[in-house]
C-alpha positions as CSV (number, residue, x, y, z in Angstrom):
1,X,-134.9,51.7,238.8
2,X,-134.2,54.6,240.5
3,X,-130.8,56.1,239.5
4,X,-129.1,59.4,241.7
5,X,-125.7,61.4,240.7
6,X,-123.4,61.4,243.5
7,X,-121.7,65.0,243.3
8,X,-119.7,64.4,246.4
9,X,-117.9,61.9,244.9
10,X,-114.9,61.6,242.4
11,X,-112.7,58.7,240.6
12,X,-108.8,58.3,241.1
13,X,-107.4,56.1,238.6
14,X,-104.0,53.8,239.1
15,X,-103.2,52.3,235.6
16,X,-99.9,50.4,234.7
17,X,-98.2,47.0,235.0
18,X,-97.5,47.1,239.0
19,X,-100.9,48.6,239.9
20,X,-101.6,45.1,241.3
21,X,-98.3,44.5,243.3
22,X,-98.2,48.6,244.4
23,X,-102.0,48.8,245.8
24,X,-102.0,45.5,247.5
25,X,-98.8,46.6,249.5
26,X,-100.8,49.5,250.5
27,X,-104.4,49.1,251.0
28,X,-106.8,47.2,253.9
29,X,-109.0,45.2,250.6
30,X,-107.6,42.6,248.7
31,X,-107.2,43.8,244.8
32,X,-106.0,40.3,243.3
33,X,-109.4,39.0,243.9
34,X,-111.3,41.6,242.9
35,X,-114.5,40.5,240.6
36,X,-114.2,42.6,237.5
37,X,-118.7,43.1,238.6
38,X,-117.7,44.5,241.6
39,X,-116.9,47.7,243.8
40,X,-115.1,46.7,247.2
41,X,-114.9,48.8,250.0
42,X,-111.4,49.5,251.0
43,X,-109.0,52.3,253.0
44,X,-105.7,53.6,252.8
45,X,-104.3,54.1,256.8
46,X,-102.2,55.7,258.6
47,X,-98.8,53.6,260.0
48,X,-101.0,54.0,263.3
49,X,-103.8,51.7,261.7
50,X,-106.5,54.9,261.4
51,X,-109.1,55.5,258.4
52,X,-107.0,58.3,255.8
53,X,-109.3,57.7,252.8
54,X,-112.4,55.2,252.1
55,X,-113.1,54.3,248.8
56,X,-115.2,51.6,246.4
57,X,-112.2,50.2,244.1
58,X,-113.1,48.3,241.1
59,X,-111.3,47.2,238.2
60,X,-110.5,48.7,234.6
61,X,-108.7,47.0,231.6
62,X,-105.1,48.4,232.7
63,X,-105.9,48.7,236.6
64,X,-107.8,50.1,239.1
65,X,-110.7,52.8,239.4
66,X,-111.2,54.3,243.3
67,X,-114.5,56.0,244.0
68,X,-114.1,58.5,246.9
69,X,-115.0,61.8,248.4
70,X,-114.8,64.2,246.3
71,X,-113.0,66.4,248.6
72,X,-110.5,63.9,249.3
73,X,-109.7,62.5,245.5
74,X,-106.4,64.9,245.4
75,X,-105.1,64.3,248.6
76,X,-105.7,60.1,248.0
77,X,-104.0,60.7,244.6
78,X,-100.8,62.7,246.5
79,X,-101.0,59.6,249.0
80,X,-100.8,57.0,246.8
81,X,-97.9,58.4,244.6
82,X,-95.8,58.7,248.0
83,X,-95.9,54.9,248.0
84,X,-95.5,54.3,244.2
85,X,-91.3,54.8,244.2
86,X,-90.1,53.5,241.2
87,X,-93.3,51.4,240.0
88,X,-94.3,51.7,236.6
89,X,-98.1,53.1,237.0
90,X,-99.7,56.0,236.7
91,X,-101.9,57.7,239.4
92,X,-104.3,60.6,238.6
93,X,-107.8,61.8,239.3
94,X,-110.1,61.6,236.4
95,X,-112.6,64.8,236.6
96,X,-114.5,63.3,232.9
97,X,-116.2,60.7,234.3
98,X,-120.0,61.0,236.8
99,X,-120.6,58.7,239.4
100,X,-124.2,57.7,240.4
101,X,-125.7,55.0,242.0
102,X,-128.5,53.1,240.6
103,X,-130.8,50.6,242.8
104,X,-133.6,48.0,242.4
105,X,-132.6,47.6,239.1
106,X,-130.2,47.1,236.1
107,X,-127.9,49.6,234.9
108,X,-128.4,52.2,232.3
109,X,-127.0,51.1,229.0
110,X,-125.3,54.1,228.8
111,X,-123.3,53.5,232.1
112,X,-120.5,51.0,233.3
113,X,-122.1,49.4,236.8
114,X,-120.2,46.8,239.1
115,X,-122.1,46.3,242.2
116,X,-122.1,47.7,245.5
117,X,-120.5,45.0,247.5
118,X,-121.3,46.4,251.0
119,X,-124.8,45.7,251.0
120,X,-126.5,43.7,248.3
121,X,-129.8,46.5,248.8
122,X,-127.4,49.5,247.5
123,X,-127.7,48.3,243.9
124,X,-124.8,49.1,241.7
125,X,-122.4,52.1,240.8
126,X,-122.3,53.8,237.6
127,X,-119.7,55.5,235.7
128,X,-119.9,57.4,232.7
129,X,-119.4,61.0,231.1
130,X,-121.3,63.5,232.2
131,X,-124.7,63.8,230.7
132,X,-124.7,60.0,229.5
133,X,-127.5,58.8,231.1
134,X,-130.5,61.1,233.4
135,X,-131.2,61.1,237.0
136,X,-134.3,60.2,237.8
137,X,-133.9,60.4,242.2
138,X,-132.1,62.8,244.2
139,X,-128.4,62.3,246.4
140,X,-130.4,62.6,249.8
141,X,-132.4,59.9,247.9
142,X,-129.2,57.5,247.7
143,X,-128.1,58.8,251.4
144,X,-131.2,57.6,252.7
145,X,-131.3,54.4,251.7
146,X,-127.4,53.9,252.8
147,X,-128.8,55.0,256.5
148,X,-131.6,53.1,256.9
149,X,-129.4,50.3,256.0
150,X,-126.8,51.0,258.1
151,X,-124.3,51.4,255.9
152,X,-121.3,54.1,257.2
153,X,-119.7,56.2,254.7
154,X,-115.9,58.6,255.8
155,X,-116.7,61.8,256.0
156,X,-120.2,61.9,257.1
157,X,-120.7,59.0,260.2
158,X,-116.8,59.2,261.5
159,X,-113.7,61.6,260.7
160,X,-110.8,60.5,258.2
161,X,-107.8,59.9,260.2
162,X,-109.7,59.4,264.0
163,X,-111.4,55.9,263.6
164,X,-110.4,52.9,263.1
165,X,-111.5,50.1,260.2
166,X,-113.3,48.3,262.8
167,X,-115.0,51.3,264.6
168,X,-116.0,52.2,260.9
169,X,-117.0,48.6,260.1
170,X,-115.2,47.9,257.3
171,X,-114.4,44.7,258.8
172,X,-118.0,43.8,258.2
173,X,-118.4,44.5,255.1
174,X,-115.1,42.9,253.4
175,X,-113.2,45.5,253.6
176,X,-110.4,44.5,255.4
177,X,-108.4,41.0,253.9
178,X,-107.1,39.6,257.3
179,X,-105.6,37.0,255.5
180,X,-103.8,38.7,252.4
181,X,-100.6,39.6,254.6
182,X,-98.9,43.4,254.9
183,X,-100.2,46.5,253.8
184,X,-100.3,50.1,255.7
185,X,-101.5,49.9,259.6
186,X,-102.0,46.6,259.4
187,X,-100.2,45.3,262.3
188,X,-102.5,47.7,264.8
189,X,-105.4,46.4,262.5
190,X,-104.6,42.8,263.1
191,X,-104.1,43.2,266.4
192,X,-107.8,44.8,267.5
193,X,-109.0,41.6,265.3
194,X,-107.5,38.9,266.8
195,X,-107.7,40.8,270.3
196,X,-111.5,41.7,270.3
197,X,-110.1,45.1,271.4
198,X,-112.7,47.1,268.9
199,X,-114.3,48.7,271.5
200,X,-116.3,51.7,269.8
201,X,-118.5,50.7,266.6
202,X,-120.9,52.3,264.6
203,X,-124.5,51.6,265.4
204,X,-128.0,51.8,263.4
205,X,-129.2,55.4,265.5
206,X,-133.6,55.4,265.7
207,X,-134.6,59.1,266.6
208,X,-138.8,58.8,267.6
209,X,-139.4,62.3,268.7
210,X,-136.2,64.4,266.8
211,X,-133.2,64.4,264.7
212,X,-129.9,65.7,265.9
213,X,-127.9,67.2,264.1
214,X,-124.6,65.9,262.7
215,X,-121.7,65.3,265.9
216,X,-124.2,66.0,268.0
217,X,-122.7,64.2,271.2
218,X,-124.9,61.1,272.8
219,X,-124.7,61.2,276.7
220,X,-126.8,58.9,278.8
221,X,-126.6,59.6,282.9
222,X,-124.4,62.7,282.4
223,X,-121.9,60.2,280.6
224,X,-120.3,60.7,276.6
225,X,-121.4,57.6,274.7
226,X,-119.9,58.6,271.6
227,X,-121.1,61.2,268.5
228,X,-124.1,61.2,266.1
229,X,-123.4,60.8,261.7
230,X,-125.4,61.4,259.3
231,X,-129.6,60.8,258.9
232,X,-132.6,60.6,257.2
233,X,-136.5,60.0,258.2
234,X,-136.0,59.6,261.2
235,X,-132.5,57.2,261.1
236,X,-129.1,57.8,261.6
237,X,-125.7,56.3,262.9
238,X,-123.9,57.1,265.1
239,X,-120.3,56.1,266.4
240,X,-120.6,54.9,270.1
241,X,-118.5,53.3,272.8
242,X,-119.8,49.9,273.8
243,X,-118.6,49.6,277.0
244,X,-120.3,52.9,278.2
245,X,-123.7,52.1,276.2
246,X,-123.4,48.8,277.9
247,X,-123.2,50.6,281.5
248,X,-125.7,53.1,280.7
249,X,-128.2,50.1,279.6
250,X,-127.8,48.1,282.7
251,X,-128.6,51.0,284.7
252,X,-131.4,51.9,282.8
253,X,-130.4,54.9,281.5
254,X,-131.9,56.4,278.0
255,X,-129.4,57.6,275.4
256,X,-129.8,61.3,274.4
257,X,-128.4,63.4,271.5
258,X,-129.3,67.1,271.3
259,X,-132.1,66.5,274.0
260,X,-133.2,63.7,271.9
261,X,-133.8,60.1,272.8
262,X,-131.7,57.6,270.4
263,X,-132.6,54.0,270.2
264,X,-129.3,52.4,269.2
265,X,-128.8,49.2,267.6
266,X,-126.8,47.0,266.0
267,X,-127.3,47.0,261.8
268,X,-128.3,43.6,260.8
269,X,-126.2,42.5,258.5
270,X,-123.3,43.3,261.3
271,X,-121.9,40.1,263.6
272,X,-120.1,42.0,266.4
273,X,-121.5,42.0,270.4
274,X,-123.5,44.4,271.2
275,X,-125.0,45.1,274.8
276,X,-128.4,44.8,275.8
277,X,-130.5,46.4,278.6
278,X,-130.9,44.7,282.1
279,X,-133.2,41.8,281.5
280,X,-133.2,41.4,277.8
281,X,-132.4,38.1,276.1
282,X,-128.8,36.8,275.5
């Protein structure tokens, strides 16, 4: 089982009797059904409905535990206590504890996993202190896989506080509870649900003869279809506007980023219309 430390990411912890009532106010997931095996996908917005901070939340014995960027784990902290007022919890990042991801595999004994619940082939997350358990595969190892699965991750395929949860995809992956009522951007979030209005998405990037580099623009007849994320052997994503792919395919035009050609699909676990080229199958 292949097991990879993720340095670029860090743990905030929000602890205390109205941890519950205080995060599900606030963030796009659902936290009173959270599986106690499980690490859910969720985001804290802006009022105007746009990605601030992605994270994998899962539970602890007195509340919750959010992986996130590394770089970010201060500023979610600082967030998160501008909504907590006069709720009794306590909100702080936790610097003692590694995170990896292990796959194909169970957990070291040695670790706490819940599992990834974005894609069932990302395995599980681990936490423990540092030096608890050895690494036996590399980050790019664990970035890889997450590309070719098509899996988007803040930071890397789309900039905090420019995209939506939809043009991110969290509402493919369960990170967005239409369902559970208010919290934080939600009325703009509702609205591009029930309206189909998402119109740029992240797509599953194939590069045959090169590899852009990261925000590399993708043009196709002298047109900007959208921006190039991360990749890895030869697979990427890449956030794109579906409406001018759509054009661009009808008239036959190739996608190009840095000079390469881009095949650009849509990842298979995702459900949303995608266009096709002139002539292809409905």
């Amino acid at each position: 089982m292949p097991v990879a430390l993720l340095p670029d990411r860090a743990l905030v912890r929000v602890t205390g009797p109205d941890a519950t009532a205080l995060l599900q106010g606030v963030l796009t997931c659902n936290v009173e059904t959270l599986q106690a095996s499980e690490a859910r996908l969720g985001a804290l917005l802006t009022p105007q409905g746009k990605v601030l901070f992605d994270f994998l939340v899962s539970r602890l014995a007195d509340g919750f535990r959010f992986d996130v960027r590394a770089e970010s784990a201060a500023g979610l902290a600082k967030r998160l206590t501008l909504y907590k007022l006069r709720a009794q919890v306590t909100i702080a990042a936790d610097p003692t504890v590694a995170v990896a991801a292990a796959w194909d595999g169970a957990a070291p004994g040695a670790a706490e996993g819940v599992a990834d619940s974005r894609h069932g082939d990302l395995g599980a997350r681990l936490y423990a202190e540092e030096g608890a358990f050895s690494a036996d595969a590399a980050e790019a190892d664990y970035h890889a896989r997450r590309i070719a699965l098509g899996v988007p991750e803040g930071g890397r395929d789309y900039a905090f506080g420019d995209a939506f949860p939809h043009e991110a995809l969290m509402d493919q992956f369960g990170g967005v509870d239409f369902k559970k009522g208010c919290y934080v951007g939600q009325e703009v979030v509702s609205r591009m649900q029930h309206r189909g209005t998402a119109r740029t998405r992240i797509l599953a990037a194939a590069y045959p003869e090169g590899i852009p580099e990261p925000g590399t623009e993708v043009t196709a007849g002298g047109k900007v279809l959208g921006t190039t994320g991360s990749a890895a052997g030869g697979r990427g994503l890449a956030l794109i506007r579906l409406d001018r792919l759509g054009d661009a395919l009808a008239a036959g035009e190739t996608p190009l980023a840095g000079g390469y050609p881009v095949r650009l699909e849509r990842p298979g676990y995702a459900s949303f219309a995608m266009p096709e080229a002139a002539g292809a199958a409905g």
